[in-house]
N, C-alpha and C positions, 0 to 999 in steps of 0.2 A: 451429441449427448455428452455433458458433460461428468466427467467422473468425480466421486466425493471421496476424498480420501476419510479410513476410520475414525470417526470421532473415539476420543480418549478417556480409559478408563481407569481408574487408581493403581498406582502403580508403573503406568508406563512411561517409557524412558523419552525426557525432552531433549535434544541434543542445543546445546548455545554456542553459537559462532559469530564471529567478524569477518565476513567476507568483504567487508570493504575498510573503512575508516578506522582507526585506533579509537579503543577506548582499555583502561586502566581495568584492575583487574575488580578496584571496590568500589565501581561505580556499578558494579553486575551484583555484587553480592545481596543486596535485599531482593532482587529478582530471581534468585537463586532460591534463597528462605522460603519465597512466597511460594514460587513454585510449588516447592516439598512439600508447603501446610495447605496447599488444593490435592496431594497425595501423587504427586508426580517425581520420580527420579530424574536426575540432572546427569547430564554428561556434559564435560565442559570440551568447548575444543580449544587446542593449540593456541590457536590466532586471537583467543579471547586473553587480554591484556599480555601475549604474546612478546618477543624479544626484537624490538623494533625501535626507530630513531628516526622514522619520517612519520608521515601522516597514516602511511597503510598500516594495516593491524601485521604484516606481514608482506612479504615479495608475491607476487601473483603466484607462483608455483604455488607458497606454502599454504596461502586461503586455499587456491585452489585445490590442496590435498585434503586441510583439515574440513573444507564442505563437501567432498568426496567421497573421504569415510563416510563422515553424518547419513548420509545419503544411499551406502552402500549397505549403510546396518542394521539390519532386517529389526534388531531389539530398539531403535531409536524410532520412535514412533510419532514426532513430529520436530521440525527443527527452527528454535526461535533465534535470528538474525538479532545480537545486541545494541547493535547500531548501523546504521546507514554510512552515509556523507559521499565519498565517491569511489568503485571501484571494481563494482557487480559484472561491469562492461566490457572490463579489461578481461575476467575469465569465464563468461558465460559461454566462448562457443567451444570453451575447451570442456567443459562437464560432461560426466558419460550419463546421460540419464536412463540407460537399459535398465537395472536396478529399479531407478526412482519409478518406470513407467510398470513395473512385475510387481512392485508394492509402492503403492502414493503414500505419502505423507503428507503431515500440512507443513507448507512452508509459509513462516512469520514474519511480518516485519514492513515499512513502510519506506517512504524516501525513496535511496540507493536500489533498496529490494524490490522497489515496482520495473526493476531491471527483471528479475526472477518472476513477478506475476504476470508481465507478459507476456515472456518466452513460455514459460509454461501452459499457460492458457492456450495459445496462438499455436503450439507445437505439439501440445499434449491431451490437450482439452480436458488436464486436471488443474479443479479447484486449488486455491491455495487463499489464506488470509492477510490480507493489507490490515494491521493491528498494532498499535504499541508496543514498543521495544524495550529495552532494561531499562534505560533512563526512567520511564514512565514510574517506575515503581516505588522511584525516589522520595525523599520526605513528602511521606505519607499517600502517594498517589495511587498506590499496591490496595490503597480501600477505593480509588473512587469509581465510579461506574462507568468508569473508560476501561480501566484494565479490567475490571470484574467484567465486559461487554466482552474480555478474549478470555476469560474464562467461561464464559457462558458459550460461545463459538466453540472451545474445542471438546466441551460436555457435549457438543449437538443439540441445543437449544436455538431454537429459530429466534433469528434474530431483526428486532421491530424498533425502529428508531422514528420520533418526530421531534422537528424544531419548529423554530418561531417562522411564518411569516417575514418576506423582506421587499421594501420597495421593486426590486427587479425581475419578484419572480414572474413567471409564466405559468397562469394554471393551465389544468389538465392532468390526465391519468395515461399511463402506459403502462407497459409490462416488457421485459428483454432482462436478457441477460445481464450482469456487472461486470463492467471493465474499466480500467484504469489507474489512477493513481497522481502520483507527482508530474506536474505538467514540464517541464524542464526532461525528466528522463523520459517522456511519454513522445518528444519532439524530437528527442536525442533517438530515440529508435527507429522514426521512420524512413523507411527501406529499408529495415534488417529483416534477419531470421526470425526476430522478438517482437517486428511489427505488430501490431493490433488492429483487429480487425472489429470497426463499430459500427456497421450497419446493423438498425434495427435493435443495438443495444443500450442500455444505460449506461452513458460515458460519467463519470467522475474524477473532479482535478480538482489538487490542491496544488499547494508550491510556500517557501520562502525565501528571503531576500535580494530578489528577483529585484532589476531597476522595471519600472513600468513600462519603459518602449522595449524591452525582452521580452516580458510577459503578451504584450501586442506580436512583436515578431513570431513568438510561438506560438499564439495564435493565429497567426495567418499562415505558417509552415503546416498547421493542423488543418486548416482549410484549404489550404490548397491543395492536399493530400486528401481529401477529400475524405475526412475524419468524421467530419461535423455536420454535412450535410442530410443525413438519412441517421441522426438518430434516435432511438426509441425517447428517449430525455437525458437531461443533463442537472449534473449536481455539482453544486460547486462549492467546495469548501473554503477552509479560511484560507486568505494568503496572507501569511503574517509577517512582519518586517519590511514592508515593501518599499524600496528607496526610488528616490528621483534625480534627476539630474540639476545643476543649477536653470537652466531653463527648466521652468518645470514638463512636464509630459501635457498636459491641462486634461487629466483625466483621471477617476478611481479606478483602482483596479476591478473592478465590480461593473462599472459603464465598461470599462475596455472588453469585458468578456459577454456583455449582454448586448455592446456591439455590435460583436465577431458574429453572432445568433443570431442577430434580430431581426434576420430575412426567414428565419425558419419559423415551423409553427409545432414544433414539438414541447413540453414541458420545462422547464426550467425553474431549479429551487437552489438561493442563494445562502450561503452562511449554514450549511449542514455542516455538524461534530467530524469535521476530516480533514487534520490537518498536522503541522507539524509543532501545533500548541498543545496543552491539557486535553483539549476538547480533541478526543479522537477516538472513535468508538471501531471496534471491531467489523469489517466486513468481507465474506464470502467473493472473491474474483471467483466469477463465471457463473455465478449460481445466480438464475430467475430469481426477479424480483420485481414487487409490484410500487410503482412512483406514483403518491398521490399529492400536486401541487394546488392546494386550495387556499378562500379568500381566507381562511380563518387558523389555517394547521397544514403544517407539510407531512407526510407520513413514509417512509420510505419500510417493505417488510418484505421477507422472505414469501 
């Protein structure tokens, strides 16, 4: 059974952290603003445009203290990840999560952080949201109905997405649980503590600029692992930026994943809002959901 952490109500405190990649301190600030005018309090942590001069927002130690705190702070009532890139991996087996499991929160954010919906999932069997991060909220994106889909998530609004139709999907209807995320950290986990487990569930991958025969090799790591085999349906988001080699690959990324499948007979809907572009709508890891891949509408709903 999975557990839901409190949905949020005015006034509760969001914690903002860097636990992997640098990002500057005003490239947070309108997601800060917006925050406060849906009626929420900000806690900023350390690591957020923190005192640094590589790539990390901070040394492993110091994320690893300032998502600690967040975590520890029974007033911080959900924690939004400002950005991803690479670095989740380096401190995920050092987290105490005794706290986090005596009171859940939601934890935010996409990319890097499907490092954290994993492990969680897999370890805890609390909920947590794969959702837009500060960038998103950038010239003008704080109105479009990607971030407003993670305001509507953390109000507890059940959340109903359909997209277009695409040459490769697979109809049919299921029903399982949500798991996944970034296909790149989702390969990069198996055999860990943060492994995922997708029998009988609705697997979802996105990724960017990924060359094409990587995107094939971690697909066949996922297969081989026997990921892919038994499960409920698959969603596949955008893969955006996707580069080739001078020989080309002789494939889209889209046949290379409808490939990897096309011995299964479970559902399959291509081009769903989940990715590392505009399009990326708020969604519940672990939470039952119902996949409906028709000739005419794809429908994906709590």
């Amino acid at each position: 059974m999975i557990r839901i952490p409190p949905y949020l109500q005015k006034g509760d405190m969001i914690g903002l952290v860097c636990p992997a990649g640098y990002m500057p301190l005003e490239k947070v600030e309108t997601c800060i603003q917006t925050l406060e005018e849906w009626g929420y309090r900000v806690r900023l942590g350390a690591s957020v445009g923190g005192d640094s001069d590589n790539y990390f927002s901070g040394t492993d130690d110091e994320r690893l203290d300032d998502l600690q705190k967040m975590l520890n702070d029974e007033e911080v009532k959900a924690i939004l990840c400002a950005r991803g890139g690479y670095g989740a991996s380096r401190i995920i087996d050092r987290i105490r999560f005794k706290k986090f499991k005596e009171h859940p929160k939601w934890i935010i954010g996409f990319s890097d952080v499907t490092v954290f919906h994993s492990h969680i999932y897999t370890r805890y069997r609390i909920s947590t949201l794969h959702a837009p991060m500060a960038a998103a909220f950038n010239d003008g994106g704080a109105e479009s109905e990607y971030v407003l889909s993670l305001k509507n998530a953390l109000e507890g609004g059940k959340l109903k997405y359909q997209c277009e139709t695409n040459e490769f999907n697979r109809t049919g209807e299921c029903i399982g649980e949500l798991v996944g995320g970034n296909l790149a950290l989702l390969a990069h986990l198996t055999g860990t503590d943060s492994d995922i487990k997708t029998k009988g569930r609705i697997l979802f991958i996105e990724d960017v600029g990924e060359y094409l025969y990587n995107v094939d090799r971690m697909l066949l790591q996922m297969k081989r692992s026997g990921k892919l085999s038994k499960l409920a349906g698959l969603v596949v988001g955008d893969f955006t930026d996707m580069k080739d080699t001078d020989r080309p690959f002789g494939k889209t990324v889209y046949r290379i994943i409808r490939d990897a499948v096309d011995e299964y007979d479970y559902p399959v809907c291509f081009g769903f809002p989940v990715s590392h572009g505009k399009e990326n709508v708020a969604l519940k890891v672990g939470v039952g959901y119902k996949l409906k891949v028709g000739k005419n509408k794809v429908l994906l709903e709590e």
